[in-house]
C-alpha positions, 0 to 999 in steps of 0.5 A: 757424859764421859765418852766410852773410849774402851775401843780408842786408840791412844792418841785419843786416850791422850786427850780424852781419858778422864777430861769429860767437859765441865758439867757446870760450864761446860769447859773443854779443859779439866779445871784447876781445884786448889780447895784443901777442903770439901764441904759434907752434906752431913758429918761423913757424908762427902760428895766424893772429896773430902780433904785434897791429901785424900783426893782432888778432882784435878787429880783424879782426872789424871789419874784416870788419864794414865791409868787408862793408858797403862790398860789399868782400873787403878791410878795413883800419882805422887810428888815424884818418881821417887815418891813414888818408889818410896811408897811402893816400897813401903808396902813391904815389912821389915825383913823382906827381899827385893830383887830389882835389875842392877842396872837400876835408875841412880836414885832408885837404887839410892833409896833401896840400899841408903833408906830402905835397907838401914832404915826399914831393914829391907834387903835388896839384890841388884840382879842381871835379869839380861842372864838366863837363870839369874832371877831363879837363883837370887830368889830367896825365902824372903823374897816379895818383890821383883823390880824390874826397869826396861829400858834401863837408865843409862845402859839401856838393857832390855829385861823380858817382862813376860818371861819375868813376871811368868818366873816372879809369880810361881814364888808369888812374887809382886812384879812392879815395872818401871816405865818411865824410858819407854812411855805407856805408848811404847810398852805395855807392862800390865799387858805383860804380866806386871802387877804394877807399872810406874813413871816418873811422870816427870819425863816424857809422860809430862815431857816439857820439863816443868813438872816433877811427879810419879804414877803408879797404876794395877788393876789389883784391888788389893794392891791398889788399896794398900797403895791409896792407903800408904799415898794418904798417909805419908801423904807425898803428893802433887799440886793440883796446879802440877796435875793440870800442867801434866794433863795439858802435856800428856795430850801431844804424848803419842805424837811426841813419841812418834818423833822421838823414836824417829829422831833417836834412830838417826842420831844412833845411825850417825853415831854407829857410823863415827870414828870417834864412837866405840859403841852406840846402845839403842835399842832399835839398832840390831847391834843391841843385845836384846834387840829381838826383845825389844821388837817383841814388847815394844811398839817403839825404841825410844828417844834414849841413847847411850854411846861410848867415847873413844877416849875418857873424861877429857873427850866426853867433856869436848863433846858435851861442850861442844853441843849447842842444840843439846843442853847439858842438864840432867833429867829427860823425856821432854820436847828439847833435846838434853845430854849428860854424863851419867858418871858426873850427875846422874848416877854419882851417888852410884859407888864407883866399884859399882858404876864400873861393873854396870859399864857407866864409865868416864867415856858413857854419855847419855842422849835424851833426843828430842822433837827439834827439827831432824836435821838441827839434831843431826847437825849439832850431834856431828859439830859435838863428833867433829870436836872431839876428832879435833881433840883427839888429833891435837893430843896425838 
């Protein structure tokens, strides 16, 4: 019997929420179901699964995992972030208006303005919802959606959910909130007012960089019907495999957080402190332009810092190649800690007028800050400052 876990706190949620032991063996660990199909007791009459597209118990115990740690009735997941963009998308029609935050993931604006717009005929308005009146102005007739990412990637601007999804529904808007940056353990969007909140799961929901998948979660049944309906029928799902690694990795997620948060805010004191730094963001420093915010809607800052070189291409590049601990890689989230230069990897297909209007520029880099030891963190972000100071001095 599935214990009641509506008073838990969520470290147990991470463990425990859909994983009942095994009726059968009784296992502690939800078991991998790799059937494509379900034997019927008669034409029609299914015990709960039918074919693995539709539904799969390895999944539906995740599902169910991460909805309840999003506050929701409702989970879906998908193959991947981006997946899961797609078929949230898909359930508007052709001709409708989509406002998202301009500072906006790389690959979801890529889909808004590469494939939904030509292809679906969706348009959409990349809007600063960091300035007051802007969401009111760029409402139109048309308008379906809001899309809002807080933190973003990679500026980390901090949109205030409450007050957006308050403005949103007046015009009946649908108000998704990408959660990936903050983790359902730092941010409630649900709570909020959002009508849907999405992950990449890929980063730290999963958080050891060996899975690639997205989740959607609401508690409106109508919204949850269209999306099951849509994840059935363009069928971008994840592996059964894939959903008990994230089940294995989403256990530790509120500890991870813990110490992602404390290890980001020592990386963005030292960098505060150096030379060589013109500006750190994060959004626990009271430097940040919409710290308060953050202090209201969230319960943690985050492992995500973006800090900008003196200098341009050249010094970013002395820095990352200076960096032993840190891997130069893209993607983030996970236990190790990762960086990169978003004007390089992950926001070029972002057009350039664009990335120079957002502030991505040659100087940006990209922390995601992991679980290592603090002082090993600290030691290899001074060895990375430290070269580029050498740089710098031999160029002059």
């Amino acid at each position: 019997m599935a214990h009641d876990l509506s008073h838990a706190g969520m470290a147990t949620k991470c463990i425990h929420a859909g994983q009942p032991a095994d009726p059968v063996t009784g296992a502690v660990t939800i078991p991998i179901s790799l059937a494509t199909t379900f034997a019927q007791k008669s034409p029609g009459v299914f015990n709960g699964y039918e074919y693995s597209r539709t539904g799969n118990p390895t999944r539906t115990a995740l599902e169910t995992c991460l909805a309840t740690l999003e506050g929701c009735k409702y989970g879906l997941c998908f193959a991947s972030g981006s997946a899961t963009t797609a078929t949230i998308i898909n359930m508007l029609a052709a001709g409708d208006h989509v406002i998202s935050i301009d500072d906006v993931y790389g690959g979801t604006q890529r889909y808004f303005n590469r494939v939904a717009n030509p292809c679906n005929n969706m348009d959409f308005s990349l809007v600063d919802l960091t300035v007051e009146g802007a969401l009111e102005a760029a409402i139109t007739e048309k308008t379906k959606m809001l899309w809002i990412e807080t933190p973003t990637n990679p500026t980390l601007k901090i949109c205030d959910i409450q007050k957006m999804c308050e403005i949103a529904h007046k015009h009946k808007l649908i108000v998704v909130v990408d959660n990936t940056f903050a983790s359902p353990i730092l941010q409630s969007p649900i709570a909020l007012g959002a009508d849907i909140v999405m992950h990449s799961i890929t980063k730290y929901i999963n958080g050891h960089s060996d899975v690639v998948m997205g989740f959607a979660a609401t508690n409106d049944e109508e919204i949850y019907t269209k999306l099951k309906f849509l994840q059935n029928s363009i069928g971008a799902i994840p592996a059964p495999f894939d959903a008990y690694m994230v089940l294995r990795g989403v256990k530790t997620l509120d500890i991870r957080m813990q110490k992602h948060c404390e290890n980001a805010m020592l990386v963005a004191q030292l960098l505060e402190k150096s030379s060589v730094v013109d500006k750190v963001i994060y959004p626990g420093l009271k430097s940040h332009p919409q710290h308060d915010i953050a202090c209201k809607q969230m319960k943690g800052f985050g492992g995500m810092i973006t800090f900008f070189l003196k200098g341009g291409l050249e010094e970013s590049r002395v820095f990352l190649e200076s960096l032993r601990l840190f891997k130069c890689a893209e993607s983030l989230g996970a236990v190790e800690c990762l960086a990169e230069h978003p004007a390089i990897m992950t926001h070029a297909s972002v057009p350039a007028e664009k990335r120079k209007i957002l502030g991505i520029s040659d100087s940006l880099i990209r922390l995601s800050v992991g679980i290592e030891d603090s002082k090993d963190i600290l030691h290899d972000i001074q060895s990375g400052l430290d070269a580029v100071s050498a740089f710098m001095a031999k160029s002059n």
